[in-house]
PDB file with one MODEL, atoms N, CA, C and O in Angstrom:
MODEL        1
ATOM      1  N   UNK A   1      40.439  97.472  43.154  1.00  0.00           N
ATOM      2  CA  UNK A   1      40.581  97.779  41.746  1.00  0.00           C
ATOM      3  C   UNK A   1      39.936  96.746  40.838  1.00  0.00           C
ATOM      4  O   UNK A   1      39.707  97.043  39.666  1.00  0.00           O
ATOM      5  N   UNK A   2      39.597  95.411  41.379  1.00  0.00           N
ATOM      6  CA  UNK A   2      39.230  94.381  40.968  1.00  0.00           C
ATOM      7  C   UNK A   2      37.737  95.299  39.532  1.00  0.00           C
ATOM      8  O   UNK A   2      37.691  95.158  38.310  1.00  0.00           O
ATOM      9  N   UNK A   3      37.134  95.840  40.136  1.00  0.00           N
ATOM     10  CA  UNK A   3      35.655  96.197  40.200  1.00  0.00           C
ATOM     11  C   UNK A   3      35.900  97.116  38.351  1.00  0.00           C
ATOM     12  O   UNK A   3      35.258  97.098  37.301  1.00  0.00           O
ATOM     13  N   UNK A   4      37.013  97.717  38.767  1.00  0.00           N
ATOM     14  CA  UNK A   4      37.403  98.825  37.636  1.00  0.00           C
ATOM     15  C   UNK A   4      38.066  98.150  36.653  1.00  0.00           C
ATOM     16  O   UNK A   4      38.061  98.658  35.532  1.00  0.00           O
ATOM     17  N   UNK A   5      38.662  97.068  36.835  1.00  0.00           N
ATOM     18  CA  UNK A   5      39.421  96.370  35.523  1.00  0.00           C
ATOM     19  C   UNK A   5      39.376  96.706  34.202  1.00  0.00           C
ATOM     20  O   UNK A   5      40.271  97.204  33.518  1.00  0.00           O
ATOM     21  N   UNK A   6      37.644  96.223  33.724  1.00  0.00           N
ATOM     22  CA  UNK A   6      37.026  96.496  32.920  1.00  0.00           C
ATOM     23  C   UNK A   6      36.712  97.881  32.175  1.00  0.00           C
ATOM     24  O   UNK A   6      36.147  97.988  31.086  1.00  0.00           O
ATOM     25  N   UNK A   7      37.243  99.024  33.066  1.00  0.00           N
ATOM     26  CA  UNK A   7      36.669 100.298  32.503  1.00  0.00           C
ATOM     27  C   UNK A   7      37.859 100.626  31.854  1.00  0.00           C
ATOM     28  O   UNK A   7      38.982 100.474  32.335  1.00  0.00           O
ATOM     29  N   UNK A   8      37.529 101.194  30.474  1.00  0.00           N
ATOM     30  CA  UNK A   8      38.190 101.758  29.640  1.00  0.00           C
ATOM     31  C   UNK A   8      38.693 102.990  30.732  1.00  0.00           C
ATOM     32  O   UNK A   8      38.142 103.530  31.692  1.00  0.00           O
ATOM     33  N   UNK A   9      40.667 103.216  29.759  1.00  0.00           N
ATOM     34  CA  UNK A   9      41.337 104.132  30.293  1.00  0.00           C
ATOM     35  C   UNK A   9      41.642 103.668  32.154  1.00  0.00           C
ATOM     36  O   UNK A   9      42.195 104.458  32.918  1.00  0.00           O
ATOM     37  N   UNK A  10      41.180 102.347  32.569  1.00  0.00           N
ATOM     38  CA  UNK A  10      41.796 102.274  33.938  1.00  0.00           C
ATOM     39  C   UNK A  10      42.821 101.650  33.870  1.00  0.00           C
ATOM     40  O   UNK A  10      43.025 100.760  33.045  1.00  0.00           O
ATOM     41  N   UNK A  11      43.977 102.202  35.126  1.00  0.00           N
ATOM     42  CA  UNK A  11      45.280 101.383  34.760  1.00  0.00           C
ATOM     43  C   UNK A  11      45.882 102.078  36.505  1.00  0.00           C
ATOM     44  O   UNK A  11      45.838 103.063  37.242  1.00  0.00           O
ATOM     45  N   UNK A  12      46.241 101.137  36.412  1.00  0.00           N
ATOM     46  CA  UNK A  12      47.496 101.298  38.184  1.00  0.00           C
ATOM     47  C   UNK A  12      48.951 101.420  37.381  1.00  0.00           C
ATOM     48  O   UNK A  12      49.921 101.426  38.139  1.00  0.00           O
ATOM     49  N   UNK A  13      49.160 101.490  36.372  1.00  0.00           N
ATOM     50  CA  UNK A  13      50.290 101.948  35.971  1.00  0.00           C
ATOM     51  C   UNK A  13      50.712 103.603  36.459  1.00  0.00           C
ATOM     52  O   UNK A  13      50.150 104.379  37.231  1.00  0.00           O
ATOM     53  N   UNK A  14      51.923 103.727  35.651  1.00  0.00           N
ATOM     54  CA  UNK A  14      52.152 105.558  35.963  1.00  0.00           C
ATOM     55  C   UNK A  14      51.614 106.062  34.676  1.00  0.00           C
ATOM     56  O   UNK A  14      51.742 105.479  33.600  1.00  0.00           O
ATOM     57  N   UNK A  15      51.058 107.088  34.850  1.00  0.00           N
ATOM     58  CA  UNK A  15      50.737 107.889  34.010  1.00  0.00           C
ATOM     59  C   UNK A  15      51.802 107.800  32.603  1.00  0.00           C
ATOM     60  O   UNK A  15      51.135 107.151  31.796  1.00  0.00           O
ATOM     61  N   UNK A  16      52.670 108.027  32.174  1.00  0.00           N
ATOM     62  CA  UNK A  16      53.134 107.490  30.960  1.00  0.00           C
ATOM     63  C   UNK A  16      53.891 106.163  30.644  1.00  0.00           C
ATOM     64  O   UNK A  16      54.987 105.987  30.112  1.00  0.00           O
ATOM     65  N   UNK A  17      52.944 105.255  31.149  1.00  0.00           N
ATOM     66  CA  UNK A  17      53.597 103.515  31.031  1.00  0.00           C
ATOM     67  C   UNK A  17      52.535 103.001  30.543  1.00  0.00           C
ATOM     68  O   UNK A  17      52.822 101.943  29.984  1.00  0.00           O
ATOM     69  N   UNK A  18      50.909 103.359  30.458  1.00  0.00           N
ATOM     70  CA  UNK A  18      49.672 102.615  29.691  1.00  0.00           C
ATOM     71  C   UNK A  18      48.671 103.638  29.365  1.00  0.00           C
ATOM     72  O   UNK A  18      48.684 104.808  29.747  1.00  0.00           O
ATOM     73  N   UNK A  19      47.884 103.119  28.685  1.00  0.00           N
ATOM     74  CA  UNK A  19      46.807 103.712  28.121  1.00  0.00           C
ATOM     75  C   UNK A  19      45.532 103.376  29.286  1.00  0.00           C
ATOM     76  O   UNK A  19      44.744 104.145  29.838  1.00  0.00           O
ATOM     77  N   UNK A  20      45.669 102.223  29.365  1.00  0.00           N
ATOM     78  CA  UNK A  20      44.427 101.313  30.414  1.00  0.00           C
ATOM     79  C   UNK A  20      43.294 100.931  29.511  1.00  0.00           C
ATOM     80  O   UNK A  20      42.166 100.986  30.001  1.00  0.00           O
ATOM     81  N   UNK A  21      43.457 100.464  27.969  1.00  0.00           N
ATOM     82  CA  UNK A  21      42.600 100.514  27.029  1.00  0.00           C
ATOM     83  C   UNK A  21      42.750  98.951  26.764  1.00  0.00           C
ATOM     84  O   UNK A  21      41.776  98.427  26.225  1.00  0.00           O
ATOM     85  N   UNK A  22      43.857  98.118  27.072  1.00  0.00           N
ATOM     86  CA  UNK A  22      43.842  96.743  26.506  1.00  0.00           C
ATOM     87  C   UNK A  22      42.568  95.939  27.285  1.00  0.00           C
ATOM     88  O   UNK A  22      41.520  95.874  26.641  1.00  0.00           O
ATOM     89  N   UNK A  23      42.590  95.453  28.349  1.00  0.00           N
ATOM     90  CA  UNK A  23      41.006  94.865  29.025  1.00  0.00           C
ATOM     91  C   UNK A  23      40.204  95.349  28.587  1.00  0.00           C
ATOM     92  O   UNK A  23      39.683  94.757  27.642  1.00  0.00           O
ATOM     93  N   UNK A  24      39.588  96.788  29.029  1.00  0.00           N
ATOM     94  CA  UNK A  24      38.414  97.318  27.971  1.00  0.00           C
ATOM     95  C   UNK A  24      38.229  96.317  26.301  1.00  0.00           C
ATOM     96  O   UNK A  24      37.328  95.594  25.875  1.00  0.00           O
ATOM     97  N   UNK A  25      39.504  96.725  25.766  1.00  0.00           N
ATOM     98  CA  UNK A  25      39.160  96.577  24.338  1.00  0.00           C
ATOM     99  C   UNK A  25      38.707  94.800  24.105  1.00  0.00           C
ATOM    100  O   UNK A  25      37.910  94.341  23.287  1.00  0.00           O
ATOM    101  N   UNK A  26      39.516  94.082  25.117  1.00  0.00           N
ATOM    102  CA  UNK A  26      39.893  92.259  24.637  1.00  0.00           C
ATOM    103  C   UNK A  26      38.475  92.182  25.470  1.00  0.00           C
ATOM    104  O   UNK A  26      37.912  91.327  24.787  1.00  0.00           O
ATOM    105  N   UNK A  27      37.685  92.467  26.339  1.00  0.00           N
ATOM    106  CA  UNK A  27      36.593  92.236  26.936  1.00  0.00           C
ATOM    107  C   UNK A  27      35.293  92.738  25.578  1.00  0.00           C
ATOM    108  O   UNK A  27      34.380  92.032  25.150  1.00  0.00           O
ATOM    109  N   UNK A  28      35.530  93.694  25.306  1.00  0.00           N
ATOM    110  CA  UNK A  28      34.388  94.084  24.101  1.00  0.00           C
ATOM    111  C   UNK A  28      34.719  92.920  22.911  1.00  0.00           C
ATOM    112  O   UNK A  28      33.855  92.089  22.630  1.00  0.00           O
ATOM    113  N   UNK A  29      35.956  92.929  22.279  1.00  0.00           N
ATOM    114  CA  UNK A  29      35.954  92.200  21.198  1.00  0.00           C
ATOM    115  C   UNK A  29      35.431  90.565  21.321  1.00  0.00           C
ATOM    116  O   UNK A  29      34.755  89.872  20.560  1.00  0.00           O
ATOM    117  N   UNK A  30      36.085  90.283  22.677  1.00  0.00           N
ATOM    118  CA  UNK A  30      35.410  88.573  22.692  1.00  0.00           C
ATOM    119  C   UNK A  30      34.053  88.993  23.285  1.00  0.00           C
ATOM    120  O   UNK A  30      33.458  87.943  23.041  1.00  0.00           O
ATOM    121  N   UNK A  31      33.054  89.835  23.940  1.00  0.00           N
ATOM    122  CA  UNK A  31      32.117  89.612  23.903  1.00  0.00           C
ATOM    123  C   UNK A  31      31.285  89.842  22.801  1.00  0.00           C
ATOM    124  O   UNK A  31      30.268  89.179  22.597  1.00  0.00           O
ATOM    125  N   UNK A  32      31.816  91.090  21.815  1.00  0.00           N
ATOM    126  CA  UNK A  32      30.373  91.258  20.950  1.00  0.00           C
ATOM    127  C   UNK A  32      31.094  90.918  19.696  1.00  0.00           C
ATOM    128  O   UNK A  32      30.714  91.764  18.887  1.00  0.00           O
ATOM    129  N   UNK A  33      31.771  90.277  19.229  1.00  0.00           N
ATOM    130  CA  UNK A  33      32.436  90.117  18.423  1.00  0.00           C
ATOM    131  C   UNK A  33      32.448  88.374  17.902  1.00  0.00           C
ATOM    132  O   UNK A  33      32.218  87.828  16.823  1.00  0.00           O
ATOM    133  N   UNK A  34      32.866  87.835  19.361  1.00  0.00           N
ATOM    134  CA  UNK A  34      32.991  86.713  18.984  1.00  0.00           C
ATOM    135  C   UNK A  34      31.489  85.810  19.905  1.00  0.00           C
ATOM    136  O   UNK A  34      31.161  84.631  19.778  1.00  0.00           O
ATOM    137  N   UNK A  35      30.847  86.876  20.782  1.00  0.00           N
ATOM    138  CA  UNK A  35      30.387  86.080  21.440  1.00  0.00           C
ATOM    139  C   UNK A  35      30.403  85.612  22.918  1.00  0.00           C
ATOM    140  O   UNK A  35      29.461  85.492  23.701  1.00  0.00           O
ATOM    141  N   UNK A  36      31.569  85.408  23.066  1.00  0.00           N
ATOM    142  CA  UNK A  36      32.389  84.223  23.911  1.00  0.00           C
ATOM    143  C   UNK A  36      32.415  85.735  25.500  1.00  0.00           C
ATOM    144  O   UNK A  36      31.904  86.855  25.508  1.00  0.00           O
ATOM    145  N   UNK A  37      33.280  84.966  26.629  1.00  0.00           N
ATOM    146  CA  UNK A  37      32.682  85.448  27.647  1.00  0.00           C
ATOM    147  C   UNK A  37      34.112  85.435  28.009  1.00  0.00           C
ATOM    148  O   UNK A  37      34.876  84.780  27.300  1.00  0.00           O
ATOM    149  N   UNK A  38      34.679  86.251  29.294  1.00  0.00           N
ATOM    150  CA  UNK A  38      36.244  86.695  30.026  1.00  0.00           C
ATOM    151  C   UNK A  38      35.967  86.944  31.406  1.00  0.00           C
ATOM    152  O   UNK A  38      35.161  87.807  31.754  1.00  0.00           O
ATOM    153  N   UNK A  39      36.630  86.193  32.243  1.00  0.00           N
ATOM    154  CA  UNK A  39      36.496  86.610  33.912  1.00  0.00           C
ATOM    155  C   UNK A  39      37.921  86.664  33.990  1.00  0.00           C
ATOM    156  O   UNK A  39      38.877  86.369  33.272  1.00  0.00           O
ATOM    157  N   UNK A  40      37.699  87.190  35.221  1.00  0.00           N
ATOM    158  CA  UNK A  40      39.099  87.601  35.709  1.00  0.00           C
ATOM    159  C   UNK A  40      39.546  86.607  37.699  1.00  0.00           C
ATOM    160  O   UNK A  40      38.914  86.789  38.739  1.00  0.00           O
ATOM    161  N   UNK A  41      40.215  86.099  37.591  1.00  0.00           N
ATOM    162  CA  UNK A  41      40.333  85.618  39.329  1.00  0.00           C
ATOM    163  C   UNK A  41      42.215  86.141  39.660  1.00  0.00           C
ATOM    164  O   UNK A  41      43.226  85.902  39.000  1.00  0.00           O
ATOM    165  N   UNK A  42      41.993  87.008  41.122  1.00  0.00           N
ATOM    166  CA  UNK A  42      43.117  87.179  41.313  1.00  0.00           C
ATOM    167  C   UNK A  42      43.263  86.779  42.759  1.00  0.00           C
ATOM    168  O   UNK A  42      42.321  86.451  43.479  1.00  0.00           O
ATOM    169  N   UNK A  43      44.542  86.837  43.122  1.00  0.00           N
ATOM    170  CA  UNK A  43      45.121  86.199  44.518  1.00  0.00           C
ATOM    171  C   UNK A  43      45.801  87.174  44.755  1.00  0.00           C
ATOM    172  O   UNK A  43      46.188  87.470  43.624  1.00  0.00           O
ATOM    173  N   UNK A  44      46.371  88.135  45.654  1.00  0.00           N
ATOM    174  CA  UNK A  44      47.066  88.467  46.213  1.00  0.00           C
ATOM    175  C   UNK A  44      48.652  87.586  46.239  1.00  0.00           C
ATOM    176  O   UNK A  44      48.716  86.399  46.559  1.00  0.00           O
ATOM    177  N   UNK A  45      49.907  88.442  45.831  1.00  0.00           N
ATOM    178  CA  UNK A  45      50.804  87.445  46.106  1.00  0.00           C
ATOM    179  C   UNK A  45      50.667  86.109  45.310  1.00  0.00           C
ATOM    180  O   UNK A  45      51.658  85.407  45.512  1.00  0.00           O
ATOM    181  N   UNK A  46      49.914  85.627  44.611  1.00  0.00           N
ATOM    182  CA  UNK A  46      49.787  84.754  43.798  1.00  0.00           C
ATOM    183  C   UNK A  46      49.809  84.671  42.487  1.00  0.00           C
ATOM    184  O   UNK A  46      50.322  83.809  41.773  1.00  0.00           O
ATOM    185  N   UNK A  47      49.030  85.929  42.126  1.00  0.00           N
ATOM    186  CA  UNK A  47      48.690  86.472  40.606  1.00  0.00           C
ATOM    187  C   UNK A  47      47.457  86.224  40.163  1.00  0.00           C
ATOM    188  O   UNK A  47      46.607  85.663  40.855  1.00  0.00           O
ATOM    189  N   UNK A  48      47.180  86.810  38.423  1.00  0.00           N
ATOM    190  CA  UNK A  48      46.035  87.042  38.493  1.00  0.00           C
ATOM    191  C   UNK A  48      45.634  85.778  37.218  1.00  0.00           C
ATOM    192  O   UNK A  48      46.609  85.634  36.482  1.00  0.00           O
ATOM    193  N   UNK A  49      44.551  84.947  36.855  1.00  0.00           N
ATOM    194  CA  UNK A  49      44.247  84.435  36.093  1.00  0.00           C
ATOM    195  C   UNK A  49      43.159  84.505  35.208  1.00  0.00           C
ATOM    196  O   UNK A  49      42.201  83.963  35.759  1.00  0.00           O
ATOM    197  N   UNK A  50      42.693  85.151  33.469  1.00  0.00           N
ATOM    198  CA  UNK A  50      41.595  84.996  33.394  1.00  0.00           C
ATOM    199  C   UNK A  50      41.526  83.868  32.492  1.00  0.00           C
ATOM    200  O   UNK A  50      42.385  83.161  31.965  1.00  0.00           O
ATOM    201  N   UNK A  51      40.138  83.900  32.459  1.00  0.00           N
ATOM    202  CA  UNK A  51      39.334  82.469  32.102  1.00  0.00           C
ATOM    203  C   UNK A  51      38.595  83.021  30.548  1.00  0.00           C
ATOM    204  O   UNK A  51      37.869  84.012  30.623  1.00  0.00           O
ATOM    205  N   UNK A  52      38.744  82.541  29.548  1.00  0.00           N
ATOM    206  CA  UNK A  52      37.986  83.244  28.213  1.00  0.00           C
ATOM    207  C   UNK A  52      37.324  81.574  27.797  1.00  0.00           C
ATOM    208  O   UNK A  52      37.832  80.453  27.822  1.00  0.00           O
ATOM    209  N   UNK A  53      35.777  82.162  27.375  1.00  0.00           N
ATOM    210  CA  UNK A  53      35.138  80.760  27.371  1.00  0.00           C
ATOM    211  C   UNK A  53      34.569  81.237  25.565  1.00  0.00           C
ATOM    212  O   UNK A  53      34.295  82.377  25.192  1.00  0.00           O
ATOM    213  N   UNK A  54      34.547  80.542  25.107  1.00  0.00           N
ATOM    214  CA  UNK A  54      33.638  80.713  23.593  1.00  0.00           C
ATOM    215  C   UNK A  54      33.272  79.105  23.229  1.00  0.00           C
ATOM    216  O   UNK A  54      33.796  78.030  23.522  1.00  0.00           O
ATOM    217  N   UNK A  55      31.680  79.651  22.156  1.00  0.00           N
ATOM    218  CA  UNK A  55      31.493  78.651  22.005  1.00  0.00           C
ATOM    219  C   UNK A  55      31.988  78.377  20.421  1.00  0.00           C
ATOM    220  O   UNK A  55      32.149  79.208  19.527  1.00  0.00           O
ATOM    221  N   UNK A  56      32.173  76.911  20.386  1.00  0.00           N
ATOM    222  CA  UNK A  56      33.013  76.326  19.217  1.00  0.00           C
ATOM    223  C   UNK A  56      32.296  76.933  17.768  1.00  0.00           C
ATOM    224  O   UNK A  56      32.895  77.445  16.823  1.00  0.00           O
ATOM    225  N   UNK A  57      30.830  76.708  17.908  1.00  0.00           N
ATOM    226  CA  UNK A  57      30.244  76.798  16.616  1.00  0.00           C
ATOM    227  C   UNK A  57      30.050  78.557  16.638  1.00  0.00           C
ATOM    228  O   UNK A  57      29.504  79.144  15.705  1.00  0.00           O
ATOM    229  N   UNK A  58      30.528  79.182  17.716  1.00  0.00           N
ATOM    230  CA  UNK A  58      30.368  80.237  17.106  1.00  0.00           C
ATOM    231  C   UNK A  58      31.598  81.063  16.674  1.00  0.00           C
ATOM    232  O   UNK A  58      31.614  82.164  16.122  1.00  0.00           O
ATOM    233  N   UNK A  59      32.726  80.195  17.091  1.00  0.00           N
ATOM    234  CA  UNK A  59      33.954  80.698  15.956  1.00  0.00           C
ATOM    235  C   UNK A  59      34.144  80.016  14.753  1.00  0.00           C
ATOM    236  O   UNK A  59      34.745  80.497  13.792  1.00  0.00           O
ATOM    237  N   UNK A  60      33.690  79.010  14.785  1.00  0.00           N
ATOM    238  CA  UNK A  60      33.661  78.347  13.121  1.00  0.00           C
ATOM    239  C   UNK A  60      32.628  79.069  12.114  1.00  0.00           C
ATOM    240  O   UNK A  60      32.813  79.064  10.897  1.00  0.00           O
ATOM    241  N   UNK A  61      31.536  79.683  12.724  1.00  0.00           N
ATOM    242  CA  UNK A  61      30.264  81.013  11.748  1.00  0.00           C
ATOM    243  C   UNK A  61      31.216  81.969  11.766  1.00  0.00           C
ATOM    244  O   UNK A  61      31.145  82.470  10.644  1.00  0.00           O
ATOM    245  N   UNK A  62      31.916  82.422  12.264  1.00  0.00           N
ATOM    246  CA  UNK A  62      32.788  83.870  12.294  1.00  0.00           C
ATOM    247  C   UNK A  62      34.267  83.688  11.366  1.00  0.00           C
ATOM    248  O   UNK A  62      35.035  84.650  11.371  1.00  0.00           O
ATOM    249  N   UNK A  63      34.670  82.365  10.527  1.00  0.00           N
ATOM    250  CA  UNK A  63      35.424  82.317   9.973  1.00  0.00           C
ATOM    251  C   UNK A  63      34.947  81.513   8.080  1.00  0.00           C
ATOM    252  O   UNK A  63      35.411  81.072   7.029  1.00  0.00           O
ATOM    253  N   UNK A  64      33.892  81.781   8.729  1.00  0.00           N
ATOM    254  CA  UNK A  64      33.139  81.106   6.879  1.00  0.00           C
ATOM    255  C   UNK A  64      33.082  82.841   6.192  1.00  0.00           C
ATOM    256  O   UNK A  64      32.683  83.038   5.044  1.00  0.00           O
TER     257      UNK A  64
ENDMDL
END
């Protein structure tokens, strides 16, 4: 499922517990929005961690 994360409307939930629209949406907004970049690393049994990178001067242009 790793592969599908990213696609709008995907979700391992049940059918009336998500949309599967939040990743989609937080992956578009920090990329074309702010720029900035989102990975995802998961473990089995461990959990999942992502990583959101932006650069400084380009959230300080996005708040003038």
């Amino acid at each position: 499922n790793l592969e599908k994360v990213w696609d709008p409307f995907f979700t391992t939930k049940g059918f009336d517990k998500g949309t599967g629209i939040g990743l989609s949406s937080t992956k578009n907004i920090i990329e074309k929005i702010f720029n900035g970049h989102i990975s995802i690393n998961t473990e089995v049994g461990k959990g999942t961690k992502f990583k959101i990178r932006f650069l400084l001067k380009d959230i300080i242009k996005k708040s003038e």
